[in-house]
Biotite code that builds the C-alpha atoms (Angstrom):
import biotite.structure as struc

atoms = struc.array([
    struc.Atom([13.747, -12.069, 9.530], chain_id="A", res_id=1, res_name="UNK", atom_name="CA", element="C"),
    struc.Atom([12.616, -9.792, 12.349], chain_id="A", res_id=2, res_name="UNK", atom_name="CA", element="C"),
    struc.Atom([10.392, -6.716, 11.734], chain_id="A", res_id=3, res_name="UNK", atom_name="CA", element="C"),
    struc.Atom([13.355, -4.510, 12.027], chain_id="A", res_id=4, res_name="UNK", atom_name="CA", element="C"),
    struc.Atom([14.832, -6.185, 9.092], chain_id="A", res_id=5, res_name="UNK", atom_name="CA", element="C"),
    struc.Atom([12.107, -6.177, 7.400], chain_id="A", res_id=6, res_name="UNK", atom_name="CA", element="C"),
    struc.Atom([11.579, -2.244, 7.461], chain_id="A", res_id=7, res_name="UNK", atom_name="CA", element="C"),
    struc.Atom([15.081, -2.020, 6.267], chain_id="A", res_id=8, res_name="UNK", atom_name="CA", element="C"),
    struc.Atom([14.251, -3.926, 3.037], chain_id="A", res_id=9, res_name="UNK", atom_name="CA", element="C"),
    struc.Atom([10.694, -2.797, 2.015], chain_id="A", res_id=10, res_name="UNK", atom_name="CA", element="C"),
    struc.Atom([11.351, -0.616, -1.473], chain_id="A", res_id=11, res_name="UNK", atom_name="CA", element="C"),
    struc.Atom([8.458, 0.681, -3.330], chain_id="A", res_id=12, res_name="UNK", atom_name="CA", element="C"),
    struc.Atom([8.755, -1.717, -6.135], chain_id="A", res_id=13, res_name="UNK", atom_name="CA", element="C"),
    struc.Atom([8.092, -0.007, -9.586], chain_id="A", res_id=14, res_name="UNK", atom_name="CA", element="C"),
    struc.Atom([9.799, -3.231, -12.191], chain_id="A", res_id=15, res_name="UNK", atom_name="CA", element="C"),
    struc.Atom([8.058, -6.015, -13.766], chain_id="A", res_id=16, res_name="UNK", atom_name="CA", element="C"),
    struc.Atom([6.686, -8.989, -12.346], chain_id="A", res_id=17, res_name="UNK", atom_name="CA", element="C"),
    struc.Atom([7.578, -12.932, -12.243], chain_id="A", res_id=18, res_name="UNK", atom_name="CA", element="C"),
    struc.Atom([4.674, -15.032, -13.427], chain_id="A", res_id=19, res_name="UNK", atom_name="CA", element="C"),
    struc.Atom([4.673, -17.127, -10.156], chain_id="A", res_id=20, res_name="UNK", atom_name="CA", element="C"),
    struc.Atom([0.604, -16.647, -8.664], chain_id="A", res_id=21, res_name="UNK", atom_name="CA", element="C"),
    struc.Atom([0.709, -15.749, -4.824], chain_id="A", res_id=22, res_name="UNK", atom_name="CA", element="C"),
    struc.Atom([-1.079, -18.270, -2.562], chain_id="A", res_id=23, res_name="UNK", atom_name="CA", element="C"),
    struc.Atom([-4.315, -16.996, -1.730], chain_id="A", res_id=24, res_name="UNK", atom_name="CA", element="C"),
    struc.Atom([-3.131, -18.180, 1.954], chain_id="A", res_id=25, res_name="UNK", atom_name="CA", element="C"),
    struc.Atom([-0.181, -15.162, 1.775], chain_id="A", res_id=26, res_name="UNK", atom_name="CA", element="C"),
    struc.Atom([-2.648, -12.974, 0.618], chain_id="A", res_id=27, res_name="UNK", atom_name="CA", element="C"),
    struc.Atom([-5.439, -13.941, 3.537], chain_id="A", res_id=28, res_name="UNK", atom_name="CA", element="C"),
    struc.Atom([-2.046, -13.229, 5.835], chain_id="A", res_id=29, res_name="UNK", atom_name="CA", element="C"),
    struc.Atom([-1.141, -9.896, 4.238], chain_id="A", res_id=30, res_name="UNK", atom_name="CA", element="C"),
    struc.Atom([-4.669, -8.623, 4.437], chain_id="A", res_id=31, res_name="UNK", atom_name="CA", element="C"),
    struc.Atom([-4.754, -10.280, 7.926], chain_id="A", res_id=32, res_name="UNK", atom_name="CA", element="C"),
    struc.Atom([-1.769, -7.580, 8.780], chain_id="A", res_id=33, res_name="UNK", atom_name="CA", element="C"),
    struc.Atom([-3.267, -5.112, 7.281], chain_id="A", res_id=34, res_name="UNK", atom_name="CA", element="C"),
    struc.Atom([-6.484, -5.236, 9.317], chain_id="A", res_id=35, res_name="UNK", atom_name="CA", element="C"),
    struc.Atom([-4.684, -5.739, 12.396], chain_id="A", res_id=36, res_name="UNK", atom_name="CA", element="C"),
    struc.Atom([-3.403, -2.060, 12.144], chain_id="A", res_id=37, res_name="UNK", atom_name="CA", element="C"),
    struc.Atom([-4.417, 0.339, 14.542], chain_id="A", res_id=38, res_name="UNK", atom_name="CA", element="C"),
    struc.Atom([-7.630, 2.741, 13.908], chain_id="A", res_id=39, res_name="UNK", atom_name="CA", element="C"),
    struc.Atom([-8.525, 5.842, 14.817], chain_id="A", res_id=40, res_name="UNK", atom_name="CA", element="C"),
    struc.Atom([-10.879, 5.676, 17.919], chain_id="A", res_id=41, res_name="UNK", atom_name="CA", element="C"),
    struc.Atom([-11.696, 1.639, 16.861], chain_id="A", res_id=42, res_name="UNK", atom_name="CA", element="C"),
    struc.Atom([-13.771, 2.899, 14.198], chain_id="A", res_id=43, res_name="UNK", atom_name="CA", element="C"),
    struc.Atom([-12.151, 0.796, 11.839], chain_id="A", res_id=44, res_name="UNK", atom_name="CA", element="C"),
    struc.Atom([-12.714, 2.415, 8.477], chain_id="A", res_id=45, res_name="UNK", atom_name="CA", element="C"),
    struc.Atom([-10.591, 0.307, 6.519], chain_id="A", res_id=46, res_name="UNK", atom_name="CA", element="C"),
    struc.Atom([-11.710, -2.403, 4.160], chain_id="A", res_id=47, res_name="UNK", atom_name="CA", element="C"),
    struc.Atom([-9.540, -4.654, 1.510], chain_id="A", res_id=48, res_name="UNK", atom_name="CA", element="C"),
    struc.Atom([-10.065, -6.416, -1.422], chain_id="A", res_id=49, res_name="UNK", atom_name="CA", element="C"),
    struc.Atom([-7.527, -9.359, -2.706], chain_id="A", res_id=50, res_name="UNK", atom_name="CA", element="C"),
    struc.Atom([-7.431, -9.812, -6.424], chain_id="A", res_id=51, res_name="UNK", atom_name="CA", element="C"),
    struc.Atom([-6.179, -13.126, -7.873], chain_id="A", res_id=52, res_name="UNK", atom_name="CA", element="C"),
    struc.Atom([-8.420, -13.612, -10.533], chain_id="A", res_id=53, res_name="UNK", atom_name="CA", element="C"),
    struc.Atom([-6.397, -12.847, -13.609], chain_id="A", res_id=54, res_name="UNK", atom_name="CA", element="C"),
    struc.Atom([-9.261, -11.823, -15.790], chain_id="A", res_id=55, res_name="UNK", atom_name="CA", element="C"),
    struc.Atom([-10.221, -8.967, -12.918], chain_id="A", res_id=56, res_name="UNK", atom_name="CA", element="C"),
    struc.Atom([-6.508, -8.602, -12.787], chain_id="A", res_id=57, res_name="UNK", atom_name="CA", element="C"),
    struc.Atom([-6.239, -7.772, -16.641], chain_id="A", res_id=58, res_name="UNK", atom_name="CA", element="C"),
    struc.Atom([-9.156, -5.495, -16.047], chain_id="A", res_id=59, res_name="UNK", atom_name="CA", element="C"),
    struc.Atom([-8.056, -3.376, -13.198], chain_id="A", res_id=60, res_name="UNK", atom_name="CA", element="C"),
    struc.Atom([-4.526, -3.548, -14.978], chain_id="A", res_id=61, res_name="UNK", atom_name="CA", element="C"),
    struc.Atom([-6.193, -2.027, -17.963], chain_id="A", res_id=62, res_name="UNK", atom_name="CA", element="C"),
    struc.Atom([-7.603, 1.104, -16.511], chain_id="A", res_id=63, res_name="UNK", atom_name="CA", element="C"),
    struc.Atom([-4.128, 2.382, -15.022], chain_id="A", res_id=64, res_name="UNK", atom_name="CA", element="C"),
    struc.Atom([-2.432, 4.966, -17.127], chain_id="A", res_id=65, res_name="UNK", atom_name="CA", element="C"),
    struc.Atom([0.566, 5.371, -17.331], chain_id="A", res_id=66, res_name="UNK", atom_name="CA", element="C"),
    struc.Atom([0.549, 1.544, -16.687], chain_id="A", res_id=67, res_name="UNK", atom_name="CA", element="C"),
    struc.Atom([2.012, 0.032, -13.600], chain_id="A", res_id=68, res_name="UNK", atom_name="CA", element="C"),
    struc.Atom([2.205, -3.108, -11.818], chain_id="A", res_id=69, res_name="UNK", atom_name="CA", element="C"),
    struc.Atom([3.861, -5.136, -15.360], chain_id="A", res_id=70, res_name="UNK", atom_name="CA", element="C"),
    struc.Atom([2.796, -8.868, -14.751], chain_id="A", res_id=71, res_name="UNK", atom_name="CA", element="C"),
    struc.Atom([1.716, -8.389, -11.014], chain_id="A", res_id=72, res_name="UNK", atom_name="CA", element="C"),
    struc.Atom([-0.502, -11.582, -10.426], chain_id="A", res_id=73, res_name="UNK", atom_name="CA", element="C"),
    struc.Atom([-2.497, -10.149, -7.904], chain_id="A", res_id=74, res_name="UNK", atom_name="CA", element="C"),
    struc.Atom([-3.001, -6.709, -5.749], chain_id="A", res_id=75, res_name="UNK", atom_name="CA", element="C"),
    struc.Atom([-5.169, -5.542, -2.842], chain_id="A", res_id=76, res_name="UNK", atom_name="CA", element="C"),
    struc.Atom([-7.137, -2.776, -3.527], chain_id="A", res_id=77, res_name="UNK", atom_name="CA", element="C"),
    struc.Atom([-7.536, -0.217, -0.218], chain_id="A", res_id=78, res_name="UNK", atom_name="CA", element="C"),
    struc.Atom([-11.134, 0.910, 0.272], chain_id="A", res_id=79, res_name="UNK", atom_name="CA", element="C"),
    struc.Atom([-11.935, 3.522, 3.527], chain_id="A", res_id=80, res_name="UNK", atom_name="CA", element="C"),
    struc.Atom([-15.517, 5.374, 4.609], chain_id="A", res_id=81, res_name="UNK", atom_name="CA", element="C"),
    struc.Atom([-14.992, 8.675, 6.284], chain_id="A", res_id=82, res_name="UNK", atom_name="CA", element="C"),
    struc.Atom([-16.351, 8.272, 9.385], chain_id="A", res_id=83, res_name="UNK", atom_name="CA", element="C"),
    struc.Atom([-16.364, 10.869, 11.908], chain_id="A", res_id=84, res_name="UNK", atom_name="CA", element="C"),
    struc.Atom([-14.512, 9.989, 15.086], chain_id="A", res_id=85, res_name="UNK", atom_name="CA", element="C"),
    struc.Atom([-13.348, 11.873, 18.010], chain_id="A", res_id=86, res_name="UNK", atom_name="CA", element="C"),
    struc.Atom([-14.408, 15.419, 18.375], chain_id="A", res_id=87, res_name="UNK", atom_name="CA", element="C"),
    struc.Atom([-15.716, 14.760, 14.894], chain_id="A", res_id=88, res_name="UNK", atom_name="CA", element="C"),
    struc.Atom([-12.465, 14.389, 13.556], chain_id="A", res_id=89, res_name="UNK", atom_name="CA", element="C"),
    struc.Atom([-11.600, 11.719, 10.725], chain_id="A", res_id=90, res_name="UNK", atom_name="CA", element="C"),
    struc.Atom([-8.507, 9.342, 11.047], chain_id="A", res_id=91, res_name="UNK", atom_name="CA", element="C"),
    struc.Atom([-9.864, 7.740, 7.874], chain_id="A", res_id=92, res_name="UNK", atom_name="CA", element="C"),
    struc.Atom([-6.459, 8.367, 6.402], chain_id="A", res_id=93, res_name="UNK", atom_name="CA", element="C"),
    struc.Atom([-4.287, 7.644, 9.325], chain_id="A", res_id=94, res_name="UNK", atom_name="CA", element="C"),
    struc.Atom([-6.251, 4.189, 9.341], chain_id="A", res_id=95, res_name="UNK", atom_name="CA", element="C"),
    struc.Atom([-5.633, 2.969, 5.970], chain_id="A", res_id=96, res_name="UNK", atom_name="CA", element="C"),
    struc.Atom([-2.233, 4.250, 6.091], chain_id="A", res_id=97, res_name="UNK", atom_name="CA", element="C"),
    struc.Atom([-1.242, 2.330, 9.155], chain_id="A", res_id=98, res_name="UNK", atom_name="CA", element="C"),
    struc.Atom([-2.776, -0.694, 7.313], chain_id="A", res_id=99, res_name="UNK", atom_name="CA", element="C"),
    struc.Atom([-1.317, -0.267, 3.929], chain_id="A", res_id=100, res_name="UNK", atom_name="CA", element="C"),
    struc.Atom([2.205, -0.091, 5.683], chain_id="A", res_id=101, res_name="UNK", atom_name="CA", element="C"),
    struc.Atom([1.264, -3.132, 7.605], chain_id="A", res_id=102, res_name="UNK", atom_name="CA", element="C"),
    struc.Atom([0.443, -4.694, 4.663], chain_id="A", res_id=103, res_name="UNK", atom_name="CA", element="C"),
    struc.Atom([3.864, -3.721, 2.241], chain_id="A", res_id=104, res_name="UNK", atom_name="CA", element="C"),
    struc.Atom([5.977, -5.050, 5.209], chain_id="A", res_id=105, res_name="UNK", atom_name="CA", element="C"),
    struc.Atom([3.957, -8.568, 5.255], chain_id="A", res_id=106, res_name="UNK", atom_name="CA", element="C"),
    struc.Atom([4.833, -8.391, 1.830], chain_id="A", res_id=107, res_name="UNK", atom_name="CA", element="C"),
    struc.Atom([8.526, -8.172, 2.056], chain_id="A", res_id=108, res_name="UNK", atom_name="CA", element="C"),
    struc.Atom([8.363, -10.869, 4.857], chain_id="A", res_id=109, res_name="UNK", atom_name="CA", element="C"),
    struc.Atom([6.572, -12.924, 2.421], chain_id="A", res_id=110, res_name="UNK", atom_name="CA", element="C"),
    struc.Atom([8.885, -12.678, -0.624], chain_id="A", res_id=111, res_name="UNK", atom_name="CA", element="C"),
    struc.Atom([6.604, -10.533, -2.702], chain_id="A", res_id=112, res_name="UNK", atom_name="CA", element="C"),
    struc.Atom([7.247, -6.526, -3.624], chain_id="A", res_id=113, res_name="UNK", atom_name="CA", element="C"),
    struc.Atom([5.033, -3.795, -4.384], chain_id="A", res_id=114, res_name="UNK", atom_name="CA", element="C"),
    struc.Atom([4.037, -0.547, -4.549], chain_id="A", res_id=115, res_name="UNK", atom_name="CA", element="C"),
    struc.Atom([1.738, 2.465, -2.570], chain_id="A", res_id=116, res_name="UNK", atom_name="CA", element="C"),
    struc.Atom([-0.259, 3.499, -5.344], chain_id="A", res_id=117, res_name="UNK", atom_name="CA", element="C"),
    struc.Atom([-2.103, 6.050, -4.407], chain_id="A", res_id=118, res_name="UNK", atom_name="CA", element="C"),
    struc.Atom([-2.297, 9.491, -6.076], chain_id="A", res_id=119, res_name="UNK", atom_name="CA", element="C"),
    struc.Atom([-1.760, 7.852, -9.485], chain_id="A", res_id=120, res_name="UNK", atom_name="CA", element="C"),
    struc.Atom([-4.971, 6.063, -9.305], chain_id="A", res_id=121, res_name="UNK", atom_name="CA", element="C"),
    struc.Atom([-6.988, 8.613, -7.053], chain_id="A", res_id=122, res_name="UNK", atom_name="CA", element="C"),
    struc.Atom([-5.592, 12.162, -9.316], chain_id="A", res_id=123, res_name="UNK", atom_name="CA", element="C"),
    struc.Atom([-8.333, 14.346, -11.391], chain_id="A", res_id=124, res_name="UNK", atom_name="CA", element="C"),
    struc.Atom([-8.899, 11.469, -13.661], chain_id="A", res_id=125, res_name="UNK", atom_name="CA", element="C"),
    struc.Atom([-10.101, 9.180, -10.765], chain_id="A", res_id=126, res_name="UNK", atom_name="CA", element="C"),
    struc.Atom([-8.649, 5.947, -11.962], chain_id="A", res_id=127, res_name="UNK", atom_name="CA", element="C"),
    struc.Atom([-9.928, 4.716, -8.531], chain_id="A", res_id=128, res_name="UNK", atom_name="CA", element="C"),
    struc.Atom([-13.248, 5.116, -9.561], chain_id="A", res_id=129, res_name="UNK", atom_name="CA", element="C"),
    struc.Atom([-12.956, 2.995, -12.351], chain_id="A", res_id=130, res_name="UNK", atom_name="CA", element="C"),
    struc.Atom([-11.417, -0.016, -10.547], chain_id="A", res_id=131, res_name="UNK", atom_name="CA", element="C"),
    struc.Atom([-13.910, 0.570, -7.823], chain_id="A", res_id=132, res_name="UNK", atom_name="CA", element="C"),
    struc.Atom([-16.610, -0.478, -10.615], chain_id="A", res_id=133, res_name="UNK", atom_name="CA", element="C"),
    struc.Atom([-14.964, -3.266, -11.966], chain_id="A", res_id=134, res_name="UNK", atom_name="CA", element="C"),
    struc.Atom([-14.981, -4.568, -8.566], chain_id="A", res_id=135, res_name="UNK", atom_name="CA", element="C"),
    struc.Atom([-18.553, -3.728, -7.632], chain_id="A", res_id=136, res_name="UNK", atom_name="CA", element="C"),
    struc.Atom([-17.783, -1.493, -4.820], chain_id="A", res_id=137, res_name="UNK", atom_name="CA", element="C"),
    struc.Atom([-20.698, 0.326, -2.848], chain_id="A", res_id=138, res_name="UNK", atom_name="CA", element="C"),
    struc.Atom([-20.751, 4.297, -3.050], chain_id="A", res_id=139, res_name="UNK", atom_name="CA", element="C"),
    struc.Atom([-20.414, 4.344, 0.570], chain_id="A", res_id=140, res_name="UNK", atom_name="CA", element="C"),
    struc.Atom([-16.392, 3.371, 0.208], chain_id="A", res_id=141, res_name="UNK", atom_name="CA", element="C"),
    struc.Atom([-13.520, 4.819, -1.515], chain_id="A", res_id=142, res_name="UNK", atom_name="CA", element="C"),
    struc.Atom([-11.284, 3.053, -3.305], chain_id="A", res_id=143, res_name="UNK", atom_name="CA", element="C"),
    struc.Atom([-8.108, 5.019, -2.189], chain_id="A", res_id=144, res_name="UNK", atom_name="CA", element="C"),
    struc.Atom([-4.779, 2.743, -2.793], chain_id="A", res_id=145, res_name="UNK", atom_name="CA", element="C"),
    struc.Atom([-3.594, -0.555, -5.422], chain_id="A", res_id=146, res_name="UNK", atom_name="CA", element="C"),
    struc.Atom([-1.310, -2.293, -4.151], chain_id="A", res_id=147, res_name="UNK", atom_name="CA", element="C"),
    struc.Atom([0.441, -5.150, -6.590], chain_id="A", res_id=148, res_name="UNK", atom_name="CA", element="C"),
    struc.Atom([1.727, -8.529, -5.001], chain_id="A", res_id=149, res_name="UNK", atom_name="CA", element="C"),
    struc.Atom([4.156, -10.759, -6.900], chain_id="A", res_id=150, res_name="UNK", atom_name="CA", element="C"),
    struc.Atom([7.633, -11.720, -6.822], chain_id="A", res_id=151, res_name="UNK", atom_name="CA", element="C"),
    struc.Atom([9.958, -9.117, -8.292], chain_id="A", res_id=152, res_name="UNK", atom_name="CA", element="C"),
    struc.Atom([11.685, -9.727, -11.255], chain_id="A", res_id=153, res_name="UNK", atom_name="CA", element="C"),
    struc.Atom([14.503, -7.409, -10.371], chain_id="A", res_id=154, res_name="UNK", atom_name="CA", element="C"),
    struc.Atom([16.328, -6.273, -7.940], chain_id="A", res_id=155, res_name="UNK", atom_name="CA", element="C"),
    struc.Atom([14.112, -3.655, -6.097], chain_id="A", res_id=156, res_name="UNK", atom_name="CA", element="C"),
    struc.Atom([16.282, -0.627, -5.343], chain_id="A", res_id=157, res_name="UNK", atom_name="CA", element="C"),
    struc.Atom([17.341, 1.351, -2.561], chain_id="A", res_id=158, res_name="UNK", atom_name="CA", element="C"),
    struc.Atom([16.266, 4.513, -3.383], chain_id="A", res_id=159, res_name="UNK", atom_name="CA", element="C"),
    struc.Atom([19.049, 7.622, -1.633], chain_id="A", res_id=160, res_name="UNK", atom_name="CA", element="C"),
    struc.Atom([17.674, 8.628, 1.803], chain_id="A", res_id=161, res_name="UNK", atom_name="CA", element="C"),
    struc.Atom([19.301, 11.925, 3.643], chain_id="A", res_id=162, res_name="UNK", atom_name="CA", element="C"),
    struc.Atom([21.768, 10.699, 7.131], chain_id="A", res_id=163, res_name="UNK", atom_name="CA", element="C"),
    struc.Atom([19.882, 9.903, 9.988], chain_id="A", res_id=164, res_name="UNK", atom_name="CA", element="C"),
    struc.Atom([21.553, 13.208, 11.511], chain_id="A", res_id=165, res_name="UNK", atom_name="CA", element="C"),
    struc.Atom([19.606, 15.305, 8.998], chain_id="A", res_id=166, res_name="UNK", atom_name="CA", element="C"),
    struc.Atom([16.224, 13.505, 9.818], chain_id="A", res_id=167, res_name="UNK", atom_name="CA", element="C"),
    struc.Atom([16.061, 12.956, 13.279], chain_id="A", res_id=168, res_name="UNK", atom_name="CA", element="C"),
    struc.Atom([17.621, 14.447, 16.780], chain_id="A", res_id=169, res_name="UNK", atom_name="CA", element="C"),
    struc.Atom([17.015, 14.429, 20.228], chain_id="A", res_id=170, res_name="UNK", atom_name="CA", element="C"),
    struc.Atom([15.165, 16.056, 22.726], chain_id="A", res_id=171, res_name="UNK", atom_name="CA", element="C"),
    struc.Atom([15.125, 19.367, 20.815], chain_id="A", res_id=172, res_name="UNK", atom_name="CA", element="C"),
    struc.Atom([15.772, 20.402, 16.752], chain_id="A", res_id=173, res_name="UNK", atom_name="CA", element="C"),
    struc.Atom([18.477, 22.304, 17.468], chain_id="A", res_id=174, res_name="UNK", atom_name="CA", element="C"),
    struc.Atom([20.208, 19.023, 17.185], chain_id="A", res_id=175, res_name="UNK", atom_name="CA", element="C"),
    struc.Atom([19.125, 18.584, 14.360], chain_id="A", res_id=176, res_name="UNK", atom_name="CA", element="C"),
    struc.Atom([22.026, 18.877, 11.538], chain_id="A", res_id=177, res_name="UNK", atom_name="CA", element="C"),
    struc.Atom([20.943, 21.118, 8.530], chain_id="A", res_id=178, res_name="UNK", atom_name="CA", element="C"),
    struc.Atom([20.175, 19.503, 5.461], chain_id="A", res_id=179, res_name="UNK", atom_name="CA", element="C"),
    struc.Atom([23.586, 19.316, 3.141], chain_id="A", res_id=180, res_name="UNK", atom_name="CA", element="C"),
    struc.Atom([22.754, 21.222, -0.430], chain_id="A", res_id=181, res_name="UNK", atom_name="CA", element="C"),
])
Protein backbone atom coordinates (compact mmCIF):
# COMPACT_ATOMS: atom_id res chain seq x y z
CA UNK A 1 0.00 0.00 0.00
CA UNK A 2 1.43 3.47 -0.60
CA UNK A 3 0.76 6.40 1.80
CA UNK A 4 -1.75 7.76 -0.57
CA UNK A 5 -3.75 4.68 -0.13
CA UNK A 6 -3.38 4.60 3.06
CA UNK A 7 -4.95 8.18 3.76
CA UNK A 8 -7.81 7.04 1.69
CA UNK A 9 -8.62 4.18 4.13
CA UNK A 10 -7.88 5.55 7.67
CA UNK A 11 -11.66 5.80 9.40
CA UNK A 12 -11.94 6.80 12.92
CA UNK A 13 -12.84 3.43 14.17
CA UNK A 14 -15.64 3.59 16.89
CA UNK A 15 -16.79 -0.74 16.82
CA UNK A 16 -15.54 -3.44 18.93
CA UNK A 17 -12.38 -5.10 18.94
CA UNK A 18 -10.90 -8.70 17.85
CA UNK A 19 -9.07 -10.36 20.70
CA UNK A 20 -5.84 -10.77 18.58
CA UNK A 21 -2.81 -8.76 20.98
CA UNK A 22 -0.70 -6.34 18.68
CA UNK A 23 3.04 -7.15 18.55
CA UNK A 24 4.78 -4.92 20.74
CA UNK A 25 7.19 -4.64 17.50
CA UNK A 26 3.97 -2.78 15.50
CA UNK A 27 3.50 -0.79 18.34
CA UNK A 28 7.49 0.28 18.74
CA UNK A 29 6.82 1.09 14.72
CA UNK A 30 3.62 3.10 15.22
CA UNK A 31 5.10 5.12 18.02
CA UNK A 32 8.31 5.20 15.87
CA UNK A 33 5.93 7.22 13.20
CA UNK A 34 4.55 9.08 15.49
CA UNK A 35 7.77 10.60 16.83
CA UNK A 36 9.10 11.07 13.52
CA UNK A 37 6.44 13.86 12.94
CA UNK A 38 7.46 17.23 12.51
CA UNK A 39 7.65 19.80 15.65
CA UNK A 40 7.26 23.10 16.07
CA UNK A 41 10.75 24.85 16.09
CA UNK A 42 12.44 21.06 17.05
CA UNK A 43 11.18 21.50 20.40
CA UNK A 44 9.70 18.27 20.34
CA UNK A 45 6.95 18.36 22.92
CA UNK A 46 5.47 15.18 22.23
CA UNK A 47 5.81 12.07 24.31
CA UNK A 48 3.90 8.46 23.98
CA UNK A 49 3.06 5.78 26.00
CA UNK A 50 2.21 2.07 24.51
CA UNK A 51 -0.14 0.05 26.61
CA UNK A 52 -0.21 -3.76 26.21
CA UNK A 53 -0.54 -4.80 29.55
CA UNK A 54 -4.11 -5.94 29.83
CA UNK A 55 -4.49 -5.32 33.50
CA UNK A 56 -3.40 -1.36 32.78
CA UNK A 57 -5.55 -1.86 29.77
CA UNK A 58 -8.71 -2.86 31.92
CA UNK A 59 -7.79 0.06 34.08
CA UNK A 60 -7.50 2.88 31.67
CA UNK A 61 -10.58 1.14 29.90
CA UNK A 62 -12.41 1.56 33.13
CA UNK A 63 -12.16 5.25 33.65
CA UNK A 64 -13.70 6.19 30.09
CA UNK A 65 -17.31 7.14 30.20
CA UNK A 66 -19.31 6.70 27.96
CA UNK A 67 -17.01 3.65 27.28
CA UNK A 68 -15.00 3.32 24.15
CA UNK A 69 -12.38 1.30 22.68
CA UNK A 70 -14.72 -2.38 23.30
CA UNK A 71 -11.91 -5.12 23.49
CA UNK A 72 -9.01 -2.84 22.16
CA UNK A 73 -5.84 -4.84 23.32
CA UNK A 74 -3.72 -2.04 23.53
CA UNK A 75 -3.65 2.00 22.92
CA UNK A 76 -1.04 4.78 23.01
CA UNK A 77 -1.75 7.36 25.21
CA UNK A 78 -0.53 11.11 23.77
CA UNK A 79 1.25 13.14 26.44
CA UNK A 80 2.63 17.01 25.35
CA UNK A 81 4.46 19.93 27.71
CA UNK A 82 3.70 23.41 26.56
CA UNK A 83 6.75 24.71 25.76
CA UNK A 84 7.21 28.06 24.48
CA UNK A 85 8.76 28.23 21.03
CA UNK A 86 9.18 30.86 18.51
CA UNK A 87 8.30 34.36 19.42
CA UNK A 88 6.99 32.59 22.49
CA UNK A 89 4.46 30.93 20.66
CA UNK A 90 3.35 27.18 21.45
CA UNK A 91 3.01 24.52 18.59
CA UNK A 92 2.39 22.08 21.44
CA UNK A 93 -0.80 21.19 19.65
CA UNK A 94 0.32 21.31 16.11
CA UNK A 95 3.09 18.77 17.39
CA UNK A 96 1.06 16.11 18.81
CA UNK A 97 -1.36 16.48 16.13
CA UNK A 98 1.09 15.89 13.35
CA UNK A 99 2.16 12.82 15.43
CA UNK A 100 -1.15 11.40 16.32
CA UNK A 101 -2.00 11.48 12.48
CA UNK A 102 1.30 9.88 11.84
CA UNK A 103 0.52 7.44 14.12
CA UNK A 104 -3.49 6.44 12.91
CA UNK A 105 -2.01 6.07 9.35
CA UNK A 106 0.84 3.50 10.65
CA UNK A 107 -2.05 1.97 12.01
CA UNK A 108 -4.05 1.40 8.94
CA UNK A 109 -0.76 0.29 7.18
CA UNK A 110 -0.42 -2.13 9.90
CA UNK A 111 -3.88 -3.77 9.89
CA UNK A 112 -5.06 -2.26 13.12
CA UNK A 113 -7.98 0.68 13.49
CA UNK A 114 -8.59 3.25 15.93
CA UNK A 115 -9.72 6.24 17.08
CA UNK A 116 -8.56 10.26 17.98
CA UNK A 117 -9.83 10.43 21.31
CA UNK A 118 -9.41 13.49 22.43
CA UNK A 119 -12.10 15.81 23.86
CA UNK A 120 -13.91 12.79 25.33
CA UNK A 121 -11.14 12.06 27.65
CA UNK A 122 -9.73 15.73 28.12
CA UNK A 123 -13.76 17.51 28.64
CA UNK A 124 -14.70 19.16 32.24
CA UNK A 125 -14.53 15.81 33.82
CA UNK A 126 -10.79 15.35 32.86
CA UNK A 127 -10.84 11.67 32.16
CA UNK A 128 -7.22 12.38 31.03
CA UNK A 129 -6.27 13.06 34.33
CA UNK A 130 -7.29 9.94 35.59
CA UNK A 131 -5.47 7.74 33.04
CA UNK A 132 -2.52 10.01 33.46
CA UNK A 133 -2.41 8.52 37.19
CA UNK A 134 -2.89 5.12 36.46
CA UNK A 135 0.06 5.46 34.34
CA UNK A 136 2.26 7.43 36.70
CA UNK A 137 2.66 10.41 34.59
CA UNK A 138 4.73 13.53 35.89
CA UNK A 139 2.70 16.91 36.37
CA UNK A 140 4.94 18.44 33.95
CA UNK A 141 2.93 16.49 30.87
CA UNK A 142 -0.53 16.34 29.72
CA UNK A 143 -2.12 13.50 28.86
CA UNK A 144 -4.08 14.95 25.82
CA UNK A 145 -5.23 11.93 23.34
CA UNK A 146 -6.07 7.65 23.70
CA UNK A 147 -5.64 6.14 20.97
CA UNK A 148 -6.88 2.19 20.80
CA UNK A 149 -4.88 -0.37 18.55
CA UNK A 150 -6.43 -3.70 17.57
CA UNK A 151 -7.84 -5.32 14.67
CA UNK A 152 -11.39 -4.23 13.90
CA UNK A 153 -14.06 -6.44 14.24
CA UNK A 154 -16.14 -4.70 11.65
CA UNK A 155 -16.06 -3.09 8.83
CA UNK A 156 -14.85 0.51 9.71
CA UNK A 157 -17.01 2.96 7.77
CA UNK A 158 -16.67 5.64 5.43
CA UNK A 159 -18.16 8.29 7.03
CA UNK A 160 -20.03 11.10 4.02
CA UNK A 161 -17.43 13.78 3.14
CA UNK A 162 -18.68 17.07 1.01
CA UNK A 163 -17.09 16.93 -3.14
CA UNK A 164 -13.73 17.91 -3.40
CA UNK A 165 -15.22 21.05 -5.37
CA UNK A 166 -16.86 22.25 -2.15
CA UNK A 167 -13.56 21.83 -0.09
CA UNK A 168 -10.86 22.88 -2.06
CA UNK A 169 -10.08 25.32 -5.28
CA UNK A 170 -7.40 26.94 -6.85
CA UNK A 171 -5.47 29.86 -6.74
CA UNK A 172 -8.34 31.94 -5.30
CA UNK A 173 -11.95 30.93 -3.31
CA UNK A 174 -13.89 32.27 -5.74
CA UNK A 175 -13.45 28.88 -7.22
CA UNK A 176 -14.55 27.53 -4.70
CA UNK A 177 -18.21 25.89 -5.31
CA UNK A 178 -20.73 26.80 -2.47
CA UNK A 179 -21.60 24.25 -0.16
CA UNK A 180 -24.97 22.29 -1.51
CA UNK A 181 -27.85 22.60 1.44
Amino acid sequence: MNVLETIGKRRSYRGRYKPVKVPREDLIRILQAGLDAPSGCNKQTTSLIAVDDEETMEKILSVIDPPVAKGAPAAICVLTRRINAYRDKCYSIQDYSAAIENMLLAMVELGYQSCWYEGHITDTDRICDRIAEILDVPDSYELVCFLPVGVAADEPVLPKKRPFEERACFNTFRNMAPPKG
